[in-house]
Chimera marker file (.cmm) of the C-alpha trace (Angstrom):
<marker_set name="trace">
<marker id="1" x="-13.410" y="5.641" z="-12.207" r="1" g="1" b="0" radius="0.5"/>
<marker id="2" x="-12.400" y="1.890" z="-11.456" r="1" g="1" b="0" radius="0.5"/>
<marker id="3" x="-9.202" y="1.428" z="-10.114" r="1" g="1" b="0" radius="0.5"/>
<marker id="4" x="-7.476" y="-1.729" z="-9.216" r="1" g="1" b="0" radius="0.5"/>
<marker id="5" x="-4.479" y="-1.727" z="-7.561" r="1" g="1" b="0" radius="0.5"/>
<marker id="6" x="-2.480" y="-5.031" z="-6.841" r="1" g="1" b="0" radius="0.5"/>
<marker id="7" x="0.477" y="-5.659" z="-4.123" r="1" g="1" b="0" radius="0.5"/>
<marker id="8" x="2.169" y="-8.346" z="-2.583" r="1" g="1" b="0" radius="0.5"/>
<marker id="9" x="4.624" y="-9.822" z="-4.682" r="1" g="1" b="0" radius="0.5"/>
<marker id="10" x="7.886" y="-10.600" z="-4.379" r="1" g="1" b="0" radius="0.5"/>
<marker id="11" x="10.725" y="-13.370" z="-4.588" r="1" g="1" b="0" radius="0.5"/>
<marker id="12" x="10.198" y="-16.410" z="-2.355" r="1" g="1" b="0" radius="0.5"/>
<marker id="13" x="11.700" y="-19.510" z="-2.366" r="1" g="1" b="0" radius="0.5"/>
<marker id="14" x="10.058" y="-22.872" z="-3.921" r="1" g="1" b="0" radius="0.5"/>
<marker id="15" x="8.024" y="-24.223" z="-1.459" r="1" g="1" b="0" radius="0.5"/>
<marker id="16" x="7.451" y="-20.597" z="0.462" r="1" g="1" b="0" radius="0.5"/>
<marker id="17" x="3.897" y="-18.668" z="0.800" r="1" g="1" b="0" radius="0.5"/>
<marker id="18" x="2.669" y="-15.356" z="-0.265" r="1" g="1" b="0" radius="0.5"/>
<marker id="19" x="-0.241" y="-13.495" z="0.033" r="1" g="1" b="0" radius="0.5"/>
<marker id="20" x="-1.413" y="-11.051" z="-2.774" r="1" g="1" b="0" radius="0.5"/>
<marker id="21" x="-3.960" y="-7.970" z="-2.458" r="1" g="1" b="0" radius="0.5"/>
<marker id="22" x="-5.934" y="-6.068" z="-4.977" r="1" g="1" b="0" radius="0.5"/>
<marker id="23" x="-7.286" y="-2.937" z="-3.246" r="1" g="1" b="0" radius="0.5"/>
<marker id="24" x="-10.547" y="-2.059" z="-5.424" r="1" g="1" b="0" radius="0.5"/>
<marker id="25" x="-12.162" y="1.896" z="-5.376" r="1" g="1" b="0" radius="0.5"/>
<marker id="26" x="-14.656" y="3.495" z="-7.869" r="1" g="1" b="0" radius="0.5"/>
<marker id="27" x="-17.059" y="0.623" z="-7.758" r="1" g="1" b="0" radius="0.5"/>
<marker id="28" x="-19.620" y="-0.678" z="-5.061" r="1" g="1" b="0" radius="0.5"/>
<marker id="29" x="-16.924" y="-3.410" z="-4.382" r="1" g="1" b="0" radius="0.5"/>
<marker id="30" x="-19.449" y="-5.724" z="-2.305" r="1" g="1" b="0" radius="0.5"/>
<marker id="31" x="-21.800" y="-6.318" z="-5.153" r="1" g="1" b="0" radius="0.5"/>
<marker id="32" x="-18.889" y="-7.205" z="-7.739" r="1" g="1" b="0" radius="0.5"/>
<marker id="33" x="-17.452" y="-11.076" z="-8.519" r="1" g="1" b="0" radius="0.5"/>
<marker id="34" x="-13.719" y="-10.395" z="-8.717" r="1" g="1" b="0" radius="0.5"/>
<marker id="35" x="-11.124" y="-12.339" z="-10.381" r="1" g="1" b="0" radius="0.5"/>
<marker id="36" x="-7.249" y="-13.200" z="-10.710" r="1" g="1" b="0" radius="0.5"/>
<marker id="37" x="-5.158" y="-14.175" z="-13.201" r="1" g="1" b="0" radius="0.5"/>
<marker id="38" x="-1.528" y="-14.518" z="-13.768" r="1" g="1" b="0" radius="0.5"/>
<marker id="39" x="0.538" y="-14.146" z="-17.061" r="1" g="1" b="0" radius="0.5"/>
<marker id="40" x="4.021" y="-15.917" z="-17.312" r="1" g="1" b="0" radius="0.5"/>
<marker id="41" x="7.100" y="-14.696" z="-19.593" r="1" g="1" b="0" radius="0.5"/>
<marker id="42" x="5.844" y="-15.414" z="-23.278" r="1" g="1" b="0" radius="0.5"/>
<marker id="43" x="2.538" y="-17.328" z="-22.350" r="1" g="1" b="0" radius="0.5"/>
<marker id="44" x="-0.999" y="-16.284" z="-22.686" r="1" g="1" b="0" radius="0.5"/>
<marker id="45" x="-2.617" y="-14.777" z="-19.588" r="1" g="1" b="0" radius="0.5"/>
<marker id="46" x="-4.737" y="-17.824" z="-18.015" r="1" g="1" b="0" radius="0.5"/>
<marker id="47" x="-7.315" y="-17.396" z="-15.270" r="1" g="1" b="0" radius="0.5"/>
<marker id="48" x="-6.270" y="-18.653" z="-11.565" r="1" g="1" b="0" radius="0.5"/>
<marker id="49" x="-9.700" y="-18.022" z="-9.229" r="1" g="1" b="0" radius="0.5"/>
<marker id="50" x="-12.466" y="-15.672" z="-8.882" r="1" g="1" b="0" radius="0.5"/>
<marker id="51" x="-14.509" y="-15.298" z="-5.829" r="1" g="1" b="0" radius="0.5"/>
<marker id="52" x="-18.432" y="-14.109" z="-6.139" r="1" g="1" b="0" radius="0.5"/>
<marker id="53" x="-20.136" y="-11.046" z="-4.605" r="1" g="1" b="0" radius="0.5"/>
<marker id="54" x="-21.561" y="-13.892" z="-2.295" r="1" g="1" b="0" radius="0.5"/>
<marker id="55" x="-18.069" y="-15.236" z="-1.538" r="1" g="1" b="0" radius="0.5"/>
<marker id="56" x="-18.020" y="-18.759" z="-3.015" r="1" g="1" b="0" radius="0.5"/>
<marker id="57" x="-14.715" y="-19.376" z="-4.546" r="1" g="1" b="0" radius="0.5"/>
<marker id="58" x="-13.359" y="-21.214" z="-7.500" r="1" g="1" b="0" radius="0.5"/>
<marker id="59" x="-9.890" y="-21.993" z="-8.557" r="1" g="1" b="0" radius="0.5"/>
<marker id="60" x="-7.868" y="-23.433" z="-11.374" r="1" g="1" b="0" radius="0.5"/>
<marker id="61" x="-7.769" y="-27.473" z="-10.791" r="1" g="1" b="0" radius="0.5"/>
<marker id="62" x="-4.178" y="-26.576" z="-11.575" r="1" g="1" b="0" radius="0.5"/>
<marker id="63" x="-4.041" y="-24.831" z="-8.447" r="1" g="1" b="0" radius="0.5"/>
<marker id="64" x="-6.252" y="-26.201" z="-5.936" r="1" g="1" b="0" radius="0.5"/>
<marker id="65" x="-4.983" y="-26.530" z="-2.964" r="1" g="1" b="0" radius="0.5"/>
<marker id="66" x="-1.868" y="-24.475" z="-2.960" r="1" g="1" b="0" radius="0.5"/>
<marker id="67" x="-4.240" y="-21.093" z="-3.918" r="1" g="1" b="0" radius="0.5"/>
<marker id="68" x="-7.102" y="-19.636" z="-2.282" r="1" g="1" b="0" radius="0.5"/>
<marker id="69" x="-9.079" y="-16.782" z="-2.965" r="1" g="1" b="0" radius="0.5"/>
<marker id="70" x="-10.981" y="-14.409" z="-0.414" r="1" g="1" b="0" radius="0.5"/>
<marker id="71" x="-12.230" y="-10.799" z="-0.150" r="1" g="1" b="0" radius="0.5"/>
<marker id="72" x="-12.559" y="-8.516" z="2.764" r="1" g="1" b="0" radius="0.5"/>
<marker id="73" x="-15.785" y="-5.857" z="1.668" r="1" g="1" b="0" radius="0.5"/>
<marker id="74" x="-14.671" y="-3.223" z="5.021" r="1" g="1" b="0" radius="0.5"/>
<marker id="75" x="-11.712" y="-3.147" z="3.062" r="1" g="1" b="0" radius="0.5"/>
<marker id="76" x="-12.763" y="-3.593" z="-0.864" r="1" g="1" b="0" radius="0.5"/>
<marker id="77" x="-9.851" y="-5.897" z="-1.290" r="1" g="1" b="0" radius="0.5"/>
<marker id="78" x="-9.701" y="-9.233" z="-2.561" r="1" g="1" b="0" radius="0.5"/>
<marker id="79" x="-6.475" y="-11.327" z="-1.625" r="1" g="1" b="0" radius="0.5"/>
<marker id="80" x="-5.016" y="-14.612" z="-3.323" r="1" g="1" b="0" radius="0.5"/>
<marker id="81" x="-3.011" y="-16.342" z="-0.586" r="1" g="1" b="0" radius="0.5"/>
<marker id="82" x="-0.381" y="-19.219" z="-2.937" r="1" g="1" b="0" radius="0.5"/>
<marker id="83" x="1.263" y="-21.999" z="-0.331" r="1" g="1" b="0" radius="0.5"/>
<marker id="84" x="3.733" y="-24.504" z="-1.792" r="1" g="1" b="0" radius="0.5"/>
<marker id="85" x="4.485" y="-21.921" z="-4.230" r="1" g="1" b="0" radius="0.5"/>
<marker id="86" x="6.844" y="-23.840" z="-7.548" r="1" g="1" b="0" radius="0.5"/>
<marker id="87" x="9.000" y="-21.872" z="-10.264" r="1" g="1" b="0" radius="0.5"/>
<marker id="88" x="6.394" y="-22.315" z="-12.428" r="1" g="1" b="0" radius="0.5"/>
<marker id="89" x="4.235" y="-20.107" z="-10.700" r="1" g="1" b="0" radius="0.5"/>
<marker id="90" x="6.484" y="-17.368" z="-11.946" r="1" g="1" b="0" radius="0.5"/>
<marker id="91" x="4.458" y="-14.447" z="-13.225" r="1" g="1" b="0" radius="0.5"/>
<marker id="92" x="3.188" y="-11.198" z="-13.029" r="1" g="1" b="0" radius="0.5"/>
<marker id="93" x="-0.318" y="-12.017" z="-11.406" r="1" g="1" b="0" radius="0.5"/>
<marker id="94" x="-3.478" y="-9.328" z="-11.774" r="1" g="1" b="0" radius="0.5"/>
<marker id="95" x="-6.861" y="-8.589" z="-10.460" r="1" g="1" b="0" radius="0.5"/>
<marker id="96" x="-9.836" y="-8.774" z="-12.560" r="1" g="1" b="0" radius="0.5"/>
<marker id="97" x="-13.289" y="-6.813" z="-12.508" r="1" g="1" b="0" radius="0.5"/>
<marker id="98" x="-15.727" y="-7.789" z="-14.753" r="1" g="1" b="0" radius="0.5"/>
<marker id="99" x="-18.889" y="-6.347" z="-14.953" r="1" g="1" b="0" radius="0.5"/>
<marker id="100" x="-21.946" y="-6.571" z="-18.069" r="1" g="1" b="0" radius="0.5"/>
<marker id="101" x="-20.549" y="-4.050" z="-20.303" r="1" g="1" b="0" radius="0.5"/>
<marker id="102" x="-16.690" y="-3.390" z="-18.902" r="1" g="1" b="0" radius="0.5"/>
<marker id="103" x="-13.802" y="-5.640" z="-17.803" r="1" g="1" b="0" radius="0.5"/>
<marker id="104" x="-11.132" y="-3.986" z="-15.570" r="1" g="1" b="0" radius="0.5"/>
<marker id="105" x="-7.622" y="-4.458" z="-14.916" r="1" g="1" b="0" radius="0.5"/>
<marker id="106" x="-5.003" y="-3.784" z="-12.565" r="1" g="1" b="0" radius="0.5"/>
<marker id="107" x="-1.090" y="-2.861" z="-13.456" r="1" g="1" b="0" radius="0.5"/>
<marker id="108" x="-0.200" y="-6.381" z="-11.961" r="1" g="1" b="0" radius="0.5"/>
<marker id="109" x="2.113" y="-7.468" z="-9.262" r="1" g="1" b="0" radius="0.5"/>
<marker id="110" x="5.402" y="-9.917" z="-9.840" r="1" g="1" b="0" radius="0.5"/>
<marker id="111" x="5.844" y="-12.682" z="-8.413" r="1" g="1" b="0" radius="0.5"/>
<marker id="112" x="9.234" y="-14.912" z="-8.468" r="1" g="1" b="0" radius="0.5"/>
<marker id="113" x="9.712" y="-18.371" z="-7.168" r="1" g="1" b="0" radius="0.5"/>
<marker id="114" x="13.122" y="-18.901" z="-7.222" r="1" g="1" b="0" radius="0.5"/>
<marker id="115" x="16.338" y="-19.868" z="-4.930" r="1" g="1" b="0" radius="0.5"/>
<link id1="1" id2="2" r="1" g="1" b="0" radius="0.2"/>
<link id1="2" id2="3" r="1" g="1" b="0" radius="0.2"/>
<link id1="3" id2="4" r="1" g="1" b="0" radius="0.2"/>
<link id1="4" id2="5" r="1" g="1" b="0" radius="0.2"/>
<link id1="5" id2="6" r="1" g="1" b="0" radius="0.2"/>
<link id1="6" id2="7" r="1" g="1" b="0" radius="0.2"/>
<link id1="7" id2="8" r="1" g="1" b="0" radius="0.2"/>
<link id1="8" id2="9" r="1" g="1" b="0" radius="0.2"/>
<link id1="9" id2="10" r="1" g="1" b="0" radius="0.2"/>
<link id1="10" id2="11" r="1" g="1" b="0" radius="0.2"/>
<link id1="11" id2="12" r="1" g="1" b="0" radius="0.2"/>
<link id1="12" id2="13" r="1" g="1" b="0" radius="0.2"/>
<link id1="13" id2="14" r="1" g="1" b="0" radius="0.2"/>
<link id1="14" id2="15" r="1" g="1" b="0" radius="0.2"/>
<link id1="15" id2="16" r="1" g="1" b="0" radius="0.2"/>
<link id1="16" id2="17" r="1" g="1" b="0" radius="0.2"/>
<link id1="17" id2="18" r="1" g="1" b="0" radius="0.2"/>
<link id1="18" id2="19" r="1" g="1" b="0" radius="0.2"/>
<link id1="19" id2="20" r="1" g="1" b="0" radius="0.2"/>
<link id1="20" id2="21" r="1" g="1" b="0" radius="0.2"/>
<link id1="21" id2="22" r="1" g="1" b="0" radius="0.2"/>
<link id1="22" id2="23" r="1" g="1" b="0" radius="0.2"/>
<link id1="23" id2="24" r="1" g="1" b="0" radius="0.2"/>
<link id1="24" id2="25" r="1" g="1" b="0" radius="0.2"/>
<link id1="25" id2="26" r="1" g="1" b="0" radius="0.2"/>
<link id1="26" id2="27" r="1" g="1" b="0" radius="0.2"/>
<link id1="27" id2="28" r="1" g="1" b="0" radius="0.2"/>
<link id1="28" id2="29" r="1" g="1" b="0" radius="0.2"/>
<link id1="29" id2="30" r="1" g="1" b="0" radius="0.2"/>
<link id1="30" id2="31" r="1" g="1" b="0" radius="0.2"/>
<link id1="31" id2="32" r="1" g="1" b="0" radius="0.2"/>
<link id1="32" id2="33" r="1" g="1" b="0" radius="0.2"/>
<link id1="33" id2="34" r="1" g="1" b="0" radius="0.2"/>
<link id1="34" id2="35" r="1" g="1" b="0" radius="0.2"/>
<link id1="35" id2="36" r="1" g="1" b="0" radius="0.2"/>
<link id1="36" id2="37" r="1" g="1" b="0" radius="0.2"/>
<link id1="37" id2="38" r="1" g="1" b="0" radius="0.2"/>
<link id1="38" id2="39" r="1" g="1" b="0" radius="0.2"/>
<link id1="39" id2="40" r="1" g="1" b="0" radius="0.2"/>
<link id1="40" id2="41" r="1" g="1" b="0" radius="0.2"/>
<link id1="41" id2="42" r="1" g="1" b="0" radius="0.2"/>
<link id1="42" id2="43" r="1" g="1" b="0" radius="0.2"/>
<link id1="43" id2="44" r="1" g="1" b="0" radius="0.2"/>
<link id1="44" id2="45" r="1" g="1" b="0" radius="0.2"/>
<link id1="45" id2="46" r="1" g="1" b="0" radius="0.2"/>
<link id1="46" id2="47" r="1" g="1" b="0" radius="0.2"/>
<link id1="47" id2="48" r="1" g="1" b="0" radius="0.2"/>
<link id1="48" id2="49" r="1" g="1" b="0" radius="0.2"/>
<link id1="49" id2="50" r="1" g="1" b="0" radius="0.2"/>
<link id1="50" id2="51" r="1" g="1" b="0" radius="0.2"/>
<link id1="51" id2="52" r="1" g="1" b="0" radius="0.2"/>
<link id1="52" id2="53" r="1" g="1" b="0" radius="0.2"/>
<link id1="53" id2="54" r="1" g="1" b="0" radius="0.2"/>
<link id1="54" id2="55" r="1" g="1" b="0" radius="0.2"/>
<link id1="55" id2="56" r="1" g="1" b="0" radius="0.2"/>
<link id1="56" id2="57" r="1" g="1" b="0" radius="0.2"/>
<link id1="57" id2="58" r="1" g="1" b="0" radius="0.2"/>
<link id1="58" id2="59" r="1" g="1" b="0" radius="0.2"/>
<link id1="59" id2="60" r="1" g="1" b="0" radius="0.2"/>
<link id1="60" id2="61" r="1" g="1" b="0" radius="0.2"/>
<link id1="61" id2="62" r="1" g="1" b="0" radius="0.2"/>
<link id1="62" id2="63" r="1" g="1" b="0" radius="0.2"/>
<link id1="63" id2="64" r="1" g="1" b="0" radius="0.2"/>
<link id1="64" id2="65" r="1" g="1" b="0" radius="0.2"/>
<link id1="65" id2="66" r="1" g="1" b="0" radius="0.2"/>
<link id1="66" id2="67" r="1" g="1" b="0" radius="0.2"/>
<link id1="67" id2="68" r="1" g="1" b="0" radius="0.2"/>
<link id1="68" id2="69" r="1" g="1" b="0" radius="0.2"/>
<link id1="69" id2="70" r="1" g="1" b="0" radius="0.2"/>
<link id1="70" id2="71" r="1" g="1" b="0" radius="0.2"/>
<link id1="71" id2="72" r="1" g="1" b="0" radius="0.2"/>
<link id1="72" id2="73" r="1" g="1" b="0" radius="0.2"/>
<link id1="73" id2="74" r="1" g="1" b="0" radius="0.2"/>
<link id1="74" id2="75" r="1" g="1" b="0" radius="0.2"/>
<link id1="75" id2="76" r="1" g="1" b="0" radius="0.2"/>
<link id1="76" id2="77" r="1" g="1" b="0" radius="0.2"/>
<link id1="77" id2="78" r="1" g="1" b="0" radius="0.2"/>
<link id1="78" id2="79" r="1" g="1" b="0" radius="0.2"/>
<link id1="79" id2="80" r="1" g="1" b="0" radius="0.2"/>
<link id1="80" id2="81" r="1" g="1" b="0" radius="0.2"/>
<link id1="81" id2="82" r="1" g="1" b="0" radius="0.2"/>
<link id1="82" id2="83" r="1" g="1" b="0" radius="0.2"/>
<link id1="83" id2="84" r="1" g="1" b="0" radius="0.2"/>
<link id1="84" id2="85" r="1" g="1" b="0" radius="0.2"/>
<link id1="85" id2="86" r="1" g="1" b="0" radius="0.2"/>
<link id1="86" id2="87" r="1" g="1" b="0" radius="0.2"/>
<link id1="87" id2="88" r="1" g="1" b="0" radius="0.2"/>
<link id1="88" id2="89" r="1" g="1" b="0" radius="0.2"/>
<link id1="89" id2="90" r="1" g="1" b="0" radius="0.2"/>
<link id1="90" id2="91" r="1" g="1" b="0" radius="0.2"/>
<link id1="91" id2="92" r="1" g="1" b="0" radius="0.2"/>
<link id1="92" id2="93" r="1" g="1" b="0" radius="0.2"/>
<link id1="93" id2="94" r="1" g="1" b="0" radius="0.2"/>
<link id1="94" id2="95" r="1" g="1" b="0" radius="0.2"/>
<link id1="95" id2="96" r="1" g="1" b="0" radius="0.2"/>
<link id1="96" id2="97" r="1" g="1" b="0" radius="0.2"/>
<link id1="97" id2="98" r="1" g="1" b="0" radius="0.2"/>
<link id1="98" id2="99" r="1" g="1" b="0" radius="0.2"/>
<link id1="99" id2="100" r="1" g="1" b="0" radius="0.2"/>
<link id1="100" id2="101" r="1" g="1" b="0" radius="0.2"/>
<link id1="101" id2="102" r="1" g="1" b="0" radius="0.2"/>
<link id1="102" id2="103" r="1" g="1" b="0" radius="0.2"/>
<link id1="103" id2="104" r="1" g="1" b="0" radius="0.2"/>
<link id1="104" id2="105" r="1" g="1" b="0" radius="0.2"/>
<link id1="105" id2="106" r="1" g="1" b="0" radius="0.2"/>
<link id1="106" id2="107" r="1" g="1" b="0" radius="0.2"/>
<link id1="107" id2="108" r="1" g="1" b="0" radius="0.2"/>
<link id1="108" id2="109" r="1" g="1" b="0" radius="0.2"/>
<link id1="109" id2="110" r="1" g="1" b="0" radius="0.2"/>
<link id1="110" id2="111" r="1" g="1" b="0" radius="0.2"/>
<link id1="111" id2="112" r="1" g="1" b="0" radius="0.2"/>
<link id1="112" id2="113" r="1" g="1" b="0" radius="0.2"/>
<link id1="113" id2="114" r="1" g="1" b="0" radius="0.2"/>
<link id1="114" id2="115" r="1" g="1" b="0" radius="0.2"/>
</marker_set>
């Protein structure tokens, strides 16, 4: 059974840094692409990164530059470190599996960029 299990959110101040992690079990983790996305109060769920069994990354030109994806296999976690972090980053941000014939989900983490 795939589980996904994201942490690392939190409140933090416009302009602070925080680092999420989506711990990954059930699933040969080092042969999977996995992905993040964030949903916002009343908006639609929109994609932020993803980073390939291989490692290459790719990120929302929205957020290039202030959000960087990376995985650690030993550990079948993928992380999403956000610098320069802005209220409108607000959102409950979660970790994406997709594979040919399933997509899975974690619960989701919060984050909240406010003073």
């Amino acid at each position: 059974q795939v589980q996904l299990v994201e942490s690392g959110g939190g409140l933090v101040q416009p302009g602070g840094s925080l680092r999420l992690s989506c711990a990954a079990s059930g699933i040969i983790f080092r042969l999977h692409a996995m992905g993040w996305y964030r949903q916002a109060p009343g908006k639609q769920r929109e994609w932020v990164g993803t980073i390939t069994s291989g490692a290459s990354t790719n990120v929302a030109d929205s957020l290039k530059g202030r959000f960087t994806v990376s995985r650690d296999n030993a550990k079948n976690t993928v992380y999403l470190q956000m610098n320069s972090l802005k209220p409108e980053d607000t959102a409950v941000y979660f970790c994406n599996l997709a594979t040919s014939t399933n997509a899975y989900w974690g619960r989701g983490t919060q984050v909240t960029v406010s003073s």
